[in-house]
C-alpha positions as CSV (number, residue, x, y, z in Angstrom):
1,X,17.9,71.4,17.1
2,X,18.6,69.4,14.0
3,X,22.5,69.2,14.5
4,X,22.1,68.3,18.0
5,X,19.4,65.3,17.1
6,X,21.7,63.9,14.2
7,X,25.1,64.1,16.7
8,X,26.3,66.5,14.2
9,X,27.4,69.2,17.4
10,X,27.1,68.4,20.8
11,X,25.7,72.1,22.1
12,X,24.7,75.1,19.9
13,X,24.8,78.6,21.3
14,X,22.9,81.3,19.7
15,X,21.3,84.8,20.7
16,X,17.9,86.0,21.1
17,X,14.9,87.6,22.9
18,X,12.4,86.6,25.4
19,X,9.6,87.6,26.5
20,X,8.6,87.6,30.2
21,X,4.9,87.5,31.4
22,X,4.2,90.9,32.0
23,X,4.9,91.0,28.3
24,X,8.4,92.9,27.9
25,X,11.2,91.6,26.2
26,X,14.7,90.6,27.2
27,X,17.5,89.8,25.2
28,X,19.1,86.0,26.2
29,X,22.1,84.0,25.5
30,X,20.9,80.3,25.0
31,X,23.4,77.5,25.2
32,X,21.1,74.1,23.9
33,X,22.8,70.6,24.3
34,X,21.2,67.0,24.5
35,X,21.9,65.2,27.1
36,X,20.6,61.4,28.3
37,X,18.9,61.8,31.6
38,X,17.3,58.7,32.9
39,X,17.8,56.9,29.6
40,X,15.8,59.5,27.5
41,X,17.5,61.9,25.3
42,X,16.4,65.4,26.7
43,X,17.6,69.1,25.6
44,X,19.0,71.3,28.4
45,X,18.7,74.9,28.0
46,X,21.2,77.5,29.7
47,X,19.6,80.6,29.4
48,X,21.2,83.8,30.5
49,X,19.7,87.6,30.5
50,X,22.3,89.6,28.7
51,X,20.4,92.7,28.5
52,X,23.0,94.4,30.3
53,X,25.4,93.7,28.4
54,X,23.4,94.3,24.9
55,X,22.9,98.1,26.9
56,X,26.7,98.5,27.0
57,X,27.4,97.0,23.5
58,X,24.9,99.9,22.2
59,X,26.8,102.8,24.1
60,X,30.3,101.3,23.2
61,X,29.3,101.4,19.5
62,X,28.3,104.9,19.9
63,X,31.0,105.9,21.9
64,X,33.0,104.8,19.0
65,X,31.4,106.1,16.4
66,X,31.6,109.7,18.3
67,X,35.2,109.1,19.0
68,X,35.6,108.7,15.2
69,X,33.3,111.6,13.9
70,X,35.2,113.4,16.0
71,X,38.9,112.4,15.3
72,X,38.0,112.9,11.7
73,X,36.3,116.0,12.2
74,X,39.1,117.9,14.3
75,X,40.8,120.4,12.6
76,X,43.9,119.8,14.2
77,X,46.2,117.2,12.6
78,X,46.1,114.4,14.9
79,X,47.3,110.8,14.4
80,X,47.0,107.3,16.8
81,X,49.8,105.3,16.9
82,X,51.3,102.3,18.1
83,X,53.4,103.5,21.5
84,X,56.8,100.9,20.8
85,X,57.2,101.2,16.9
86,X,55.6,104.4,16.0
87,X,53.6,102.7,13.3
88,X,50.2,104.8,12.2
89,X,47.0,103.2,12.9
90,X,45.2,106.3,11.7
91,X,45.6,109.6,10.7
92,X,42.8,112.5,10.4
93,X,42.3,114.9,7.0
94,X,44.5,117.6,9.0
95,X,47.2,114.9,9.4
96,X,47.2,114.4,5.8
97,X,46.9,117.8,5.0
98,X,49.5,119.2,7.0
99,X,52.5,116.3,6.0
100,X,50.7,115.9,2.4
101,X,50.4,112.1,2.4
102,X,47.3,110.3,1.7
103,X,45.9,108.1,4.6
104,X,45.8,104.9,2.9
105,X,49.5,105.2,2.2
106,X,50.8,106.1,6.0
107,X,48.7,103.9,7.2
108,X,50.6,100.8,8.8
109,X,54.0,102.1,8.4
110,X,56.3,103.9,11.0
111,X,57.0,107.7,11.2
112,X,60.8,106.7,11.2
113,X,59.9,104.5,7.7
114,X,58.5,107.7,6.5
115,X,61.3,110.0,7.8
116,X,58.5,112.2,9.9
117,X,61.2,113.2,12.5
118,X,63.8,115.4,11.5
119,X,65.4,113.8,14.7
120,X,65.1,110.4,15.2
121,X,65.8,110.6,18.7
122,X,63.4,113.4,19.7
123,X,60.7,110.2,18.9
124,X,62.9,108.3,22.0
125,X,62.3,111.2,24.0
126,X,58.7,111.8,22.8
127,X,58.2,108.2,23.4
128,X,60.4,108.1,27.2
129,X,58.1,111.0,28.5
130,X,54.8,108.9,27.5
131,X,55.9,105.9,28.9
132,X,56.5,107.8,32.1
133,X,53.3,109.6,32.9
134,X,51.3,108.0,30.4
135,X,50.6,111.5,28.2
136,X,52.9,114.5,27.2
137,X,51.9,117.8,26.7
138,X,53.9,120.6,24.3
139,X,56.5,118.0,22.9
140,X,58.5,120.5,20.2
141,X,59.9,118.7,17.9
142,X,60.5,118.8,13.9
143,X,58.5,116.9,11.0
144,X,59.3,116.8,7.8
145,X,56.3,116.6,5.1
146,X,56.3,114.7,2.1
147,X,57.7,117.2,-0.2
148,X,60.6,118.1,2.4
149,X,59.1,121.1,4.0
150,X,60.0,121.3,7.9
151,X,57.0,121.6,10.9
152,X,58.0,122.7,13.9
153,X,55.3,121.0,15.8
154,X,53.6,121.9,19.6
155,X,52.6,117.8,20.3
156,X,50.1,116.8,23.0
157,X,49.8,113.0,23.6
158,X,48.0,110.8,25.4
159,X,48.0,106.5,25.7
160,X,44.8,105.1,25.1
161,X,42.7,102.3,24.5
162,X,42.2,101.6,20.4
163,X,41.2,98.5,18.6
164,X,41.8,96.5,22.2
165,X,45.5,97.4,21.5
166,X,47.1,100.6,24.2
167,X,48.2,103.2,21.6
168,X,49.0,106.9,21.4
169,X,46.7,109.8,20.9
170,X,48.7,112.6,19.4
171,X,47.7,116.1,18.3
172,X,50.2,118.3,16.6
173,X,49.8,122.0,16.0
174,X,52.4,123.8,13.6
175,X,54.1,126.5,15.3
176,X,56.3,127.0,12.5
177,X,54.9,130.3,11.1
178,X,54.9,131.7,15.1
179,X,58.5,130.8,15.3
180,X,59.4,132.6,12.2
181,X,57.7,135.4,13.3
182,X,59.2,135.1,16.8
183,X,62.9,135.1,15.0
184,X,61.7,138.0,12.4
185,X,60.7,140.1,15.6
186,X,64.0,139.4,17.4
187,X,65.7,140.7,14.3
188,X,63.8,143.9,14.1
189,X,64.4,144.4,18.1
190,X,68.0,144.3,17.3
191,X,67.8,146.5,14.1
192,X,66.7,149.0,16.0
193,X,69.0,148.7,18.9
């Protein structure tokens, strides 16, 4: 209370826990300022029980910390980006893997600065079918790695909620060696015809 005594602030707000009669504790939000009531400097205390409130805190932080064991742990290359620019906000290992960049050096920049899309405007469409139903599901469209190597990639997406921004959930799968195959087959077929 020595700030409020000295004039120095004229409330102070801090956290902490209470304990009720019966003995359990609660966890508070105090708000302490002096006031003058009937010409004597007094402190008024606004107490509030934010127990509830330290309850979600605690679930939300593990909620994140699953969400992030688990985008990090997927094998599928998956990526979260920023809905109008493109620009990565993170990237899993199978990201990296798969379009052989390292994380720290995708991270903040747009898939057109990178050249991802071999079609610049399948991103418009990718982007249009979000916006319109707020996920896509079995986008094709092209990537190109780092070293030049084209993906034909199966994309499901969804908007979500990351880092209080909305954002876009995306998991790719590389159908590239199934469409090769698929044209290899054909072939054959008409070898043989």
């Amino acid at each position: 209370i020595a700030p409020l005594r000295s004039g120095a602030k004229s409330h102070i707000r801090f956290e902490t826990v209470h304990q009720r009669k019966d003995g359990t504790l609660y966890d508070v939000d105090v708000t302490l300022q002096r006031i003058v009531s009937q010409n004597e400097h007094v402190f008024a205390a606004i107490i509030d029980d934010i127990t509830d409130r330290k309850k979600f805190e605690t679930q939300l932080k593990s909620s994140v910390a699953t969400f992030s064991k688990a985008f990090h742990a997927n094998p599928v290359p998956t990526s979260i980006t920023e809905l109008s620019d493109g620009t990565l906000c993170d990237v899993n290992s199978a990201w990296t893997r798969s379009m052989g960049y390292d994380r720290e050096t995708v991270l903040n920049k747009t898939s057109l600065e990178l050249e991802i899309w071999a079609e610049p405007r399948d991103r418009d469409k990718f982007v249009d079918a979000i916006n319109k139903n707020g996920y896509v599901r079995d986008f094709q469209a092209c990537f190109v790695d780092s070293r030049g190597n084209a993906h034909h990639m199966l994309n499901s997406a969804a908007i979500i909620e990351f880092d209080g921004a909305r954002r876009v959930l995306t998991a790719s799968y590389d159908i590239t060696e199934r469409l090769r195959a698929e044209v290899e087959l054909k072939w054959q077929q008409q070898e043989l015809q």
